[in-house]
C-alpha positions as CSV (number, residue, x, y, z in Angstrom):
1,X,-92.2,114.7,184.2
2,X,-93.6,118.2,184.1
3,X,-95.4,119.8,181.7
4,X,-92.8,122.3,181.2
5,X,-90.2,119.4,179.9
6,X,-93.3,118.1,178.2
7,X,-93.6,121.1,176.2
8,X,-90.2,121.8,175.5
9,X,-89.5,117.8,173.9
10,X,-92.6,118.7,172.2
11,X,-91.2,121.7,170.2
12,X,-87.8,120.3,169.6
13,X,-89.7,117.4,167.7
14,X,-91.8,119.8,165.5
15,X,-88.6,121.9,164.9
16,X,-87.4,119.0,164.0
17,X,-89.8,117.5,161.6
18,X,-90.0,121.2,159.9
19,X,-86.3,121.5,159.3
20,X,-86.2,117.9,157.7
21,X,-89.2,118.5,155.8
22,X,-88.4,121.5,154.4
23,X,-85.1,120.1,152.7
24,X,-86.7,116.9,152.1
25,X,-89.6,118.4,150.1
26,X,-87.3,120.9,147.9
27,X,-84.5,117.8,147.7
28,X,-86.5,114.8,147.2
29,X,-84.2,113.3,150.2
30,X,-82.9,113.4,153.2
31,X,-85.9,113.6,155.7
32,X,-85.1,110.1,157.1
33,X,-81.4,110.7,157.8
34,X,-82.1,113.9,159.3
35,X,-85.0,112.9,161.8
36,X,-82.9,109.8,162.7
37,X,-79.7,111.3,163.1
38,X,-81.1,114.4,165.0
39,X,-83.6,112.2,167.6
40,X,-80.8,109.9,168.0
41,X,-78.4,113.5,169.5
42,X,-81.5,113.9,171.7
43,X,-81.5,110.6,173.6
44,X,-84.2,108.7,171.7
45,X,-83.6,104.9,172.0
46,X,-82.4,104.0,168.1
47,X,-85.2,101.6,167.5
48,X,-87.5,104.2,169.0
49,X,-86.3,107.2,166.2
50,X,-86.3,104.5,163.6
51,X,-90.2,103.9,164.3
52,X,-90.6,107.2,164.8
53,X,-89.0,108.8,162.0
54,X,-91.1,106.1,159.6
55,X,-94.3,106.5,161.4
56,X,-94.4,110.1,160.6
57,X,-93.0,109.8,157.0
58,X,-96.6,108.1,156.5
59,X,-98.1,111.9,157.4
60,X,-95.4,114.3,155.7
61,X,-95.4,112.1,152.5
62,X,-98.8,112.2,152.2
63,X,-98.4,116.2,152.9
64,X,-95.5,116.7,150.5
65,X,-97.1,114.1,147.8
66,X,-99.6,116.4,147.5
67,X,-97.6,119.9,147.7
68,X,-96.0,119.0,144.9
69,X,-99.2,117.7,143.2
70,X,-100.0,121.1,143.5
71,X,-97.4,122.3,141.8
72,X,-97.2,120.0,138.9
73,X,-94.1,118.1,140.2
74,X,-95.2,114.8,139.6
75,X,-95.0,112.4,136.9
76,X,-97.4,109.6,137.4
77,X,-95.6,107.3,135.0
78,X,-92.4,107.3,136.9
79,X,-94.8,107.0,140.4
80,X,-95.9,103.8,138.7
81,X,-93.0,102.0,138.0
82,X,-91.5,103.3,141.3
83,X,-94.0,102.2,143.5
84,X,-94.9,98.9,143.4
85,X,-90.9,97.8,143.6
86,X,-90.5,100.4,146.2
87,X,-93.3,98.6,148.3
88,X,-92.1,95.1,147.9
89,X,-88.6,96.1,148.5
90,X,-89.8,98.4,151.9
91,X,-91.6,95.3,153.2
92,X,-88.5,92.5,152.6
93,X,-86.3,94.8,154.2
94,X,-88.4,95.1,157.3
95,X,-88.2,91.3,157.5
96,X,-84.7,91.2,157.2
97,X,-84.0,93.9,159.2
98,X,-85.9,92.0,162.6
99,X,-83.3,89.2,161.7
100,X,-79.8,91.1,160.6
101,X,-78.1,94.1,161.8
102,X,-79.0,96.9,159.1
103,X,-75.6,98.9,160.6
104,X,-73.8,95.9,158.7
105,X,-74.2,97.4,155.3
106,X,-74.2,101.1,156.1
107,X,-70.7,101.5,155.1
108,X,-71.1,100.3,151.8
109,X,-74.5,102.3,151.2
110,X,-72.3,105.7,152.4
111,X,-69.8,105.0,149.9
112,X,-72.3,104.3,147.0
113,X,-73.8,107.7,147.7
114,X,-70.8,109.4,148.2
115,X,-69.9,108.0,144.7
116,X,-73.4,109.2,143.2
117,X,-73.1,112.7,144.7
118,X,-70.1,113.8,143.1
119,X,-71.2,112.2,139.6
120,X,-74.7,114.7,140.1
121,X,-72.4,117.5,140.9
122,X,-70.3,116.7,137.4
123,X,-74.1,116.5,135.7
124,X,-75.0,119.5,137.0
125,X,-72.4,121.7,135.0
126,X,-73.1,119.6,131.7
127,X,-75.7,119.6,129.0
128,X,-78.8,118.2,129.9
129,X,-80.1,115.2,128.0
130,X,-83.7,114.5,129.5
131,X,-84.2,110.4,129.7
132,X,-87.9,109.1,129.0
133,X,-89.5,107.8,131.8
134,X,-89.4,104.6,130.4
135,X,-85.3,103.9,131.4
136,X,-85.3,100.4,132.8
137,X,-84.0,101.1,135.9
138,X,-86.6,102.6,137.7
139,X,-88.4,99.7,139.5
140,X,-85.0,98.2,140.4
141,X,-83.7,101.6,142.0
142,X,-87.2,102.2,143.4
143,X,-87.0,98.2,145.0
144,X,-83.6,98.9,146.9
145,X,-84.5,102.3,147.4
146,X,-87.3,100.7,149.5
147,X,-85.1,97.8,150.9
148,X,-82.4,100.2,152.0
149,X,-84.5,102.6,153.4
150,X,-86.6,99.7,156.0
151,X,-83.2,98.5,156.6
152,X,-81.0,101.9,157.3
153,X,-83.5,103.7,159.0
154,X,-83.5,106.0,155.9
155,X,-82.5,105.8,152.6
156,X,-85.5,105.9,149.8
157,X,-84.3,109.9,149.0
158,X,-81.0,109.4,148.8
159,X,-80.9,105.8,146.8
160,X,-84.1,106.9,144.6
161,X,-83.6,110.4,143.8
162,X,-79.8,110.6,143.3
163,X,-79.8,107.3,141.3
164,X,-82.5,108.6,138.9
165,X,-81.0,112.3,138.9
166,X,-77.6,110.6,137.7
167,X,-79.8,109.1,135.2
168,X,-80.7,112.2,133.4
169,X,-84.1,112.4,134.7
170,X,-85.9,115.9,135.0
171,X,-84.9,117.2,138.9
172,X,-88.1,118.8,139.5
173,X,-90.3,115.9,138.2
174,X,-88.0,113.1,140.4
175,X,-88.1,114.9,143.6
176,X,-91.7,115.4,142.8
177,X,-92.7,111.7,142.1
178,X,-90.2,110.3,144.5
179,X,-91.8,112.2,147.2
180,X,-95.3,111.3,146.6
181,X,-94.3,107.6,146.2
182,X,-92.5,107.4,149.5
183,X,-95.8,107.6,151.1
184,X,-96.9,104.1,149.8
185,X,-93.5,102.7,150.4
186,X,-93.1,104.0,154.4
187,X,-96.8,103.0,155.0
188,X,-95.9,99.5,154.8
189,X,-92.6,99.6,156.1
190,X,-94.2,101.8,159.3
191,X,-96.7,98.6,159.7
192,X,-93.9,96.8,160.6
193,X,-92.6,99.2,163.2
194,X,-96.6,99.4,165.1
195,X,-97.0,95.4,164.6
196,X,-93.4,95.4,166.8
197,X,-93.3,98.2,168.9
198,X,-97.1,99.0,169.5
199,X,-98.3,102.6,169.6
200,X,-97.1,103.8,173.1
201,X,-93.7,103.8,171.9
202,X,-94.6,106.1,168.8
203,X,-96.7,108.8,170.9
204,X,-93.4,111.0,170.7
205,X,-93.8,111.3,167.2
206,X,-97.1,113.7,166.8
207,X,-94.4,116.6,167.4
208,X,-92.7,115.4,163.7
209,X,-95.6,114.9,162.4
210,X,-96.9,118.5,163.2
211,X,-93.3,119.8,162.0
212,X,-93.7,118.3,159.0
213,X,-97.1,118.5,157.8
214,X,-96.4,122.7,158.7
215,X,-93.4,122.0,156.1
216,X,-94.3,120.7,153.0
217,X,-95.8,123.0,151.5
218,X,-92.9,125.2,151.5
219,X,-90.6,122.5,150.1
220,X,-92.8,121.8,147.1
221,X,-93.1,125.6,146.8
222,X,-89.2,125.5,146.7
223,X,-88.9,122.9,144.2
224,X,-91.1,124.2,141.4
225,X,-89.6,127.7,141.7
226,X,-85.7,126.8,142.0
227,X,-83.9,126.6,139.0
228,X,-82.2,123.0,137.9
229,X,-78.4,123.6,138.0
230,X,-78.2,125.4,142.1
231,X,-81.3,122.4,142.7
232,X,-78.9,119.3,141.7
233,X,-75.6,121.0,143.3
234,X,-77.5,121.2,146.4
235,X,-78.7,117.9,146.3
236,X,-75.3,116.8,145.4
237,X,-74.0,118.4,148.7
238,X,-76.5,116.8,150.5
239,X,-75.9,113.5,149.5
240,X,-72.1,113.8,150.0
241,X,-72.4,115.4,153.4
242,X,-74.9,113.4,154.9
243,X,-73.3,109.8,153.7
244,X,-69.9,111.1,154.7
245,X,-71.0,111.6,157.9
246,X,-72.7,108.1,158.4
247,X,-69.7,106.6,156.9
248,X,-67.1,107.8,159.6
């Protein structure tokens, strides 16, 4: 393999991991799907982009988590109650996914966020009504949000921050906080991953991880300076782009 080839894959994986961290930071979502779905056009192996794409979540979280700590996007209340559910839910999918096919229930995840998509674009153009961070369903959307994401290859954006976005939630304060807790969520779901694969198979990913360490800053930036209403329709179009395209 020459060095030239070497240094080409190289880029294409940092452009890669920038591009996906860049909407991921200002969106609260989609870094997963993107890294996935674009290593995956590239020829990586799929098991390969799945460890790869969690492996260097555990970096860019910790970079975007504390961007947007920077920038006062983060409610540590809501980090709280989305955490710990988001963990336990990360590490049982892992276990399931080494004994089920995760592709089983994609179809039914692409529908639910198509669904969810087009009720945040409704939100968007109507009053807003702020919830308290104390809404009941955060540690269950934060525990499949974790489940589905070990399981799909991707999944903790989408699930957590268009579920509580629907909710009423503030947008800058959920894409903050779900950010910064993805860090503890794809730490134990990338343990999983090392434990099975071992390191060798994740040396590929230092390219991502450069890309999108070099990107998070500029999503949180993104974030606190975008207004609410273009900040939910984008993340509406996201959602409903990306989960269309999974589901056919």
């Amino acid at each position: 393999m020459s060095l030239d080839f070497l240094t080409s894959e190289f880029l294409i994986f940092v452009a890669i991991g920038f591009f996906a961290q860049i909407i991921d930071g200002a969106l609260g979502m989609a870094f997963g799907v993107l890294t996935t779905t674009s290593l995956l056009a590239v020829g990586v192996a799929p098991a390969a982009a799945s460890a790869m794409t969690h492996v260097t979540e555990c970096f860019t979280t910790a970079a975007s988590g504390a961007s947007h700590l920077y920038n006062r996007n983060v409610d540590w209340r809501l980090v709280a109650r989305l955490a710990p559910a988001g963990m336990i839910g990360g590490a049982i999918g892992a276990y399931v996914l080494s004994n089920i096919d995760g592709k089983v229930i994609e179809p039914f995840v692409s529908v639910y966020l198509i669904v969810v998509g087009l009720f945040i674009l409704y939100k968007a153009f109507q009053p807003k009504f702020p919830r308290d961070v104390r809404d009941w369903i955060v540690p269950f959307v934060g525990g499949a949000g974790g489940l589905l994401d070990a399981m799909g290859g991707g999944g903790w954006g989408p699930i957590v921050t268009s579920s509580l976005l629907g909710r009423g939630h503030d947008p800058k304060k959920v894409i903050g906080s779900t950010n910064l807790t993805e860090f503890a969520v794809t730490t134990v779901i990338s343990a999983t991953f090392i434990v099975a694969l071992g390191w060798s198979e994740l040396s590929s990913a230092l390219g991502l991880i450069l890309g999108g360490i070099l990107a998070a800053p500029i999503g949180a930036f993104i974030v606190r300076h975008l207004p609410v209403k273009p900040l939910m329709i984008a993340v509406s179009v996201i959602i409903i782009g990306t989960a269309a395209v999974r589901l056919v």
